[in-house]
Each structure stands twice: as C-alpha cells, then as structure tokens.
C-alpha positions in Angstrom: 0.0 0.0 0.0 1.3 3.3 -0.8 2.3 5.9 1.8 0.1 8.5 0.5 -2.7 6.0 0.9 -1.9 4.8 4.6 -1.2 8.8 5.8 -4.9 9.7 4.3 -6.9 7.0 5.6 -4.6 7.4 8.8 -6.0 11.5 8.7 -9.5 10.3 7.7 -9.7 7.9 10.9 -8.3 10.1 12.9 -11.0 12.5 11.8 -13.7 10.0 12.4 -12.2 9.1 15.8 -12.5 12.8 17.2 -15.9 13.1 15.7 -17.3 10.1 17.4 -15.7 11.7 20.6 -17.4 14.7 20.3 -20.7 12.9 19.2 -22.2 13.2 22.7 -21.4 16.7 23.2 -24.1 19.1 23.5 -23.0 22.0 20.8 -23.6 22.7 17.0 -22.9 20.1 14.4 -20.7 22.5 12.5 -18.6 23.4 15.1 -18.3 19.6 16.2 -16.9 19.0 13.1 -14.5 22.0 13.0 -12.9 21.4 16.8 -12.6 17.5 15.3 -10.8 18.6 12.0 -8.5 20.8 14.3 -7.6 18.1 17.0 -7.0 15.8 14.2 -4.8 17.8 12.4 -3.0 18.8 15.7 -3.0 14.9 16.2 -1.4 13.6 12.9 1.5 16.0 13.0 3.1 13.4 16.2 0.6 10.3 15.6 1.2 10.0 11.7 5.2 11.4 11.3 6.4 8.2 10.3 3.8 7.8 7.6 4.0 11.3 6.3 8.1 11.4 6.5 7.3 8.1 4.3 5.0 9.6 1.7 7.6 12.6 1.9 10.2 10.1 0.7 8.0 8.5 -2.1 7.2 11.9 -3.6 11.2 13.4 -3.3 12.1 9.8 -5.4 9.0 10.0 -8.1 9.8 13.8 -8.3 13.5 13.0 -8.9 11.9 10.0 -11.7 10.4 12.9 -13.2 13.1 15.2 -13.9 15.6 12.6 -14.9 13.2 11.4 -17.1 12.5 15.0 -18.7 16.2 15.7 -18.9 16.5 12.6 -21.0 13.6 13.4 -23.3 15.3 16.7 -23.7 18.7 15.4 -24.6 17.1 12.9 -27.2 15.1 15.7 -28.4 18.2 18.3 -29.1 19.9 15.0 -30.3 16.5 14.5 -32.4 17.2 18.5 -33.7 21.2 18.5 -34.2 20.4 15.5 -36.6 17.9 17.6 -38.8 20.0 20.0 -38.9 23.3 18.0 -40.7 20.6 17.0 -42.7 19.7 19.9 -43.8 23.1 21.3 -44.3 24.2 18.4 -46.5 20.8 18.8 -49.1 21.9 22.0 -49.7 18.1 23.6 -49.4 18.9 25.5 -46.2 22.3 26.1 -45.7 23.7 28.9 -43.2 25.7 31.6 -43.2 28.3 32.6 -40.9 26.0 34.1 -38.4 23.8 31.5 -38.4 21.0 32.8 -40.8 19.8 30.5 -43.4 21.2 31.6 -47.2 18.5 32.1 -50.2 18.0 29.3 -52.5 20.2 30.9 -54.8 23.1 31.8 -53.0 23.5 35.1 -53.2 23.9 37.2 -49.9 
C-alpha cells in the first residue's frame, strides 16, 4: 500500500475518531466537526510522522523520476534537432551563413 494512501486513511480515521468523541457533546454540528478537524490535524502531526516522513520520501524519489526522465527526453530531443540540422546542411536547401541565418536558395547574400 502506498504511503500516501496509509497517511490519508490514517487523517481520515483520525477524523472520524474525534468526531465520534465529540458525538455526545451538546453544541452545534458545524462546530463539532471544526474542533474535530483541528484536534485531528493537531494529532497527525506526532501520531502520523512516520507515515507522512514516508509519503515525503515517495514523492522526493518519483519527483527526482520525473526530472531525470524530462532531462533525458530533452537530450534525445536536441539530439532529435542537431540531426535535422546536418541533414539539412548536407541537401543543400537551407544552408547557413556565418552568423547562423539561413542563405537564399540561390546563393547570393
């Protein structure tokens, strides 16, 4: 099971837990279920660290995936764009100049 999974259901729960705790106190609904998301946040941040220094973990290493795999696409993409450029240089259609700007068809500057 995933960390992100275990630290949500582990939040949810705790949730739940507070609100059945505060079931048989005598004040509004809404404000039952505001003092329950408050205690539960308060009590994940020490009851849940393990699990959300674990989900932490998993989202550093799939972030990390992520860029390695973008700076790989990008490197097989200039790769992809040096080689249409010999290409083009060695048809002749589109050769450059000195400063880089393609030449007209006819070769005069």
């Amino acid at each position: 099971m995933s960390a992100a999974v275990k630290y949500t259901l582990g939040r949810i729960g705790l949730f739940v837990i507070v609100v059945a705790a505060l079931w048989p106190v005598n004040i509004d609904l809404f404000l039952k279920l505001i003092v329950a998301l408050l205690f539960s946040a308060a009590a994940s941040f020490f009851l849940l660290k393990g699990w959300r220094d674990e989900m932490a973990e998993e989202m550093a290493a799939a972030a990390e995936r992520r860029r390695t795999e973008k700076e790989r696409l990008r490197s097989a993409l200039a790769g992809d764009d040096q080689a249409g450029d010999d290409q083009a240089g060695v048809d002749g259609d589109a050769q450059a100049g000195a400063d880089g700007a393609p030449r007209p068809a006819d070769g005069k500057n």
